[in-house]
C-alpha positions as CSV (number, residue, x, y, z in Angstrom):
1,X,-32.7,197.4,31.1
2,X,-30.3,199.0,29.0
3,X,-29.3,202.4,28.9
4,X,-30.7,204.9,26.4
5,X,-28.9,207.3,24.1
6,X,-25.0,207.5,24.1
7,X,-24.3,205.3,27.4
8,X,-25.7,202.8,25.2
9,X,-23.6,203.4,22.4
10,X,-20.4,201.2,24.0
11,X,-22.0,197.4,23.7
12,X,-22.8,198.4,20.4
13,X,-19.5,198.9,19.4
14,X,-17.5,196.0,21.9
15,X,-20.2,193.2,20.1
16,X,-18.1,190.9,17.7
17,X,-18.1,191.3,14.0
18,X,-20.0,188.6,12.1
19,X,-17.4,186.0,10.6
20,X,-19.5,186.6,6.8
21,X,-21.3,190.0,5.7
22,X,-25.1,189.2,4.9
23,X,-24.0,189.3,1.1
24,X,-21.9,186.4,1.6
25,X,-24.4,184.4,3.5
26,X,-27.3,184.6,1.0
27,X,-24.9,183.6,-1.5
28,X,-24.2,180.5,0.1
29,X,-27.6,179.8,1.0
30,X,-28.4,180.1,-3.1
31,X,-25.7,178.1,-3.9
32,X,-26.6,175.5,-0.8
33,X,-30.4,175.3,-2.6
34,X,-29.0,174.9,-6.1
35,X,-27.0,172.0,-5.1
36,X,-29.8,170.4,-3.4
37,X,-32.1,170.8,-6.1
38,X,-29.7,169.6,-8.5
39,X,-29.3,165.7,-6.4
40,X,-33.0,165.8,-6.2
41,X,-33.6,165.8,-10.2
42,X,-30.5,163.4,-11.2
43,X,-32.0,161.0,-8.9
């Protein structure tokens, strides 16, 4: 189990940063669907 309070603090901050902020990835999720949906009506 892990440790509570400051002990526990470490992994938190050794844990790798994400390679895109959650900004950047809902942005490129939009932009994913919008492309999708665009093939499907030229179809």
């Amino acid at each position: 189990m892990g440790e509570k309070g400051k002990k526990d603090k470490g992994g938190r901050e050794s844990r790798k940063k994400a390679e895109k902020t959650i900004k950047e990835k809902r942005k490129q999720k939009r932009e994913k669907k919008q492309q999708r949906e665009k093939g499907i009506t030229e179809q």
